[in-house]
C-alpha positions in Angstrom: 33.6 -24.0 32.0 31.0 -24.5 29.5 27.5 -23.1 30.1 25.6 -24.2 26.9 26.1 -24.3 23.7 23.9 -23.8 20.6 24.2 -24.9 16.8 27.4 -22.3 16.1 28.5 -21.0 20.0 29.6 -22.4 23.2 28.8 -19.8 26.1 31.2 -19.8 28.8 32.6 -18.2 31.7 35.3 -15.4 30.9 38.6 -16.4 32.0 41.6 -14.3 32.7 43.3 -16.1 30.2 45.6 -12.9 28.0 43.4 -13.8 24.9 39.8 -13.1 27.0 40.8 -10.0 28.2 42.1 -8.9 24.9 39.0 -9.7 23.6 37.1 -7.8 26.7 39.4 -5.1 26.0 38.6 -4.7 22.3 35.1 -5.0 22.9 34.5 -2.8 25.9 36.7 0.1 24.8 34.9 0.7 21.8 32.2 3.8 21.6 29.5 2.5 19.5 29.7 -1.0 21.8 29.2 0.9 25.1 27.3 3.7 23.8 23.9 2.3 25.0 25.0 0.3 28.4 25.0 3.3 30.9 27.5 1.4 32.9 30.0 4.1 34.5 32.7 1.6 34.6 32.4 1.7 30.5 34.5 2.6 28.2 37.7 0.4 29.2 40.6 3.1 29.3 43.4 0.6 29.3 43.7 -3.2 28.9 44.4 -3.9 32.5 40.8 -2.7 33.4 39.8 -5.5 31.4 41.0 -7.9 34.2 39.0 -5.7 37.2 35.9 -6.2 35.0 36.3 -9.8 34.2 36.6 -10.4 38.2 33.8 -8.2 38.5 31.6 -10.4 36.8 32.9 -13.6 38.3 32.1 -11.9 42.0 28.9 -10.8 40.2 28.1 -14.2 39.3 28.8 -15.5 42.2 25.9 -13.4 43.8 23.4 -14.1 41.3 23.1 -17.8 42.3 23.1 -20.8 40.4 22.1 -21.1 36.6 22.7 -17.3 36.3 25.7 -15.2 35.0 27.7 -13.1 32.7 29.2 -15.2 30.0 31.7 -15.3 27.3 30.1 -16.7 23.7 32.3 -18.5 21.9 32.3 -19.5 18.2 32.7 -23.3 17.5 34.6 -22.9 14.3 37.5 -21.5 15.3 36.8 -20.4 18.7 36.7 -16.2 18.6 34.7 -14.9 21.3 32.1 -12.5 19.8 30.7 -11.3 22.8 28.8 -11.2 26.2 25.4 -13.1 26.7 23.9 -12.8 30.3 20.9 -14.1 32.3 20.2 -12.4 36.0 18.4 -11.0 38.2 17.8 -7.5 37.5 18.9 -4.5 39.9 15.9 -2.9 41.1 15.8 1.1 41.3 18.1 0.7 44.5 21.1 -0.6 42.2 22.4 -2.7 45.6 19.7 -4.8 45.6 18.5 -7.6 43.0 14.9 -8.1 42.1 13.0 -11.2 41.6 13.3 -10.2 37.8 15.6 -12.2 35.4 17.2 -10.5 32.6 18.8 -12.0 29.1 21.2 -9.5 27.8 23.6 -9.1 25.0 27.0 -7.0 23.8 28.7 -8.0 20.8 32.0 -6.8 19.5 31.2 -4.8 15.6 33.1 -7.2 13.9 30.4 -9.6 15.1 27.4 -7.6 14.6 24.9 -8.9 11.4 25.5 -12.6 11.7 23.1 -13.8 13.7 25.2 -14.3 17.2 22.8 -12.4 19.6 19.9 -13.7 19.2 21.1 -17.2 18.8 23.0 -16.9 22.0 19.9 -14.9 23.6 17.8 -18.1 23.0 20.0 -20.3 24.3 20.1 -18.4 27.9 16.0 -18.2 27.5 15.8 -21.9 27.3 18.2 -22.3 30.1 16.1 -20.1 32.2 12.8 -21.7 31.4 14.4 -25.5 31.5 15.5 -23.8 35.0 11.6 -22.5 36.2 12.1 -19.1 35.5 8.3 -18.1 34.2 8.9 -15.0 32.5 12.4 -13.4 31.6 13.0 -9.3 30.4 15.3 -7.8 27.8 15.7 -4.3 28.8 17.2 -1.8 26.0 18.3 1.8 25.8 15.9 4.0 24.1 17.7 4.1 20.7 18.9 1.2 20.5 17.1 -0.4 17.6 19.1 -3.3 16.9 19.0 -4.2 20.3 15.2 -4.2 20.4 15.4 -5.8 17.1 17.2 -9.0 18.7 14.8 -9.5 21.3 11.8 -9.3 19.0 13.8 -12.1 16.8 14.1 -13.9 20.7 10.1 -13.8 20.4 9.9 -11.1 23.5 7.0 -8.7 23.0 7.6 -5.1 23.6 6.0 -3.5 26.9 6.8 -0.4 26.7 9.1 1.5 28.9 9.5 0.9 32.3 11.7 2.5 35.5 12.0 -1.1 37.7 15.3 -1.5 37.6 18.7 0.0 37.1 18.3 3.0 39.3 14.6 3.7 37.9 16.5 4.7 34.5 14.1 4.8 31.8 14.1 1.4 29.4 12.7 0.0 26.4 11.1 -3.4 28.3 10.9 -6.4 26.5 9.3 -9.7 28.3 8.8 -13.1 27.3 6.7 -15.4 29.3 7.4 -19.5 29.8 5.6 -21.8 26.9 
């Protein structure tokens, strides 16, 4: 099903179609991909855990409520999925429980990187959270991370410093960006 779309990508939801989970699989197994995500569930060991994390995210989605979610994005030209976009609440410092703050997040497979697809697929989710009435949305980035940070400057999110809200009170670069 088809999210949105912008000039080059169509964001979707993942499927379990063999050619997604490849493509999960690829992406998620990879070192410098996971490197900055903190996620215990990352790296993918084998291509079957691409499946469990794909229905992760669908159950995931499901809790985050409508207009939110962990989406495939999907080149127009010839239809390779160069990576994950996201817009959510974010986990607040006890990780069971969501917070009132929505998130727009990125991971892109390398062959993907330099070419524009994150931020252009970060925008996209920011306009479909403000069209939705979401006043301000966060970009939160592992210290390090510079080309992270760099795509949600290009987004137009100013940097706030770190901040310990959410993801188990980890430490994060914060980025925020308020509605026009």
């Amino acid at each position: 099903m088809t999210i949105y779309e912008t000039e080059r990508l169509v964001v979707r939801d993942w499927t379990l179609e063999p050619d997604d989970l490849a493509r999960v699989f690829d992406t998620y197994s990879r070192p410098e991909v996971v490197r900055f995500l903190g996620a215990p569930i990352f790296p993918l060991r084998e291509p079957a855990d691409a499946a469990e994390t794909v229905r992760r995210w669908h159950a995931r989605n499901a809790t985050f409520g409508a207009g939110y979610g962990i989406w495939a994005a999907q080149r127009r030209e010839d239809g390779l999925v160069v990576g994950t976009v996201m817009l959510k609440p974010l986990p607040g410092r006890d990780e069971t429980k969501l917070t009132d703050d929505i998130e727009v997040g990125w991971h892109l497979h390398p062959d993907s990187w330099g070419h524009g697809y994150a931020t252009e697929a970060a925008r996209g989710a920011v306009e479909r959270g403000f069209a939705a009435g979401v006043p301000e949305i966060y970009a939160v980035v592992a210290p390090g991370n510079e080309a992270s940070m760099a795509v949600a400057r290009r987004v137009g999110m100013t940097s706030v410093g770190r901040r310990t809200d959410w993801y188990g009170g980890e430490e994060l670069e914060t980025f925020r960006l308020s509605r026009p």
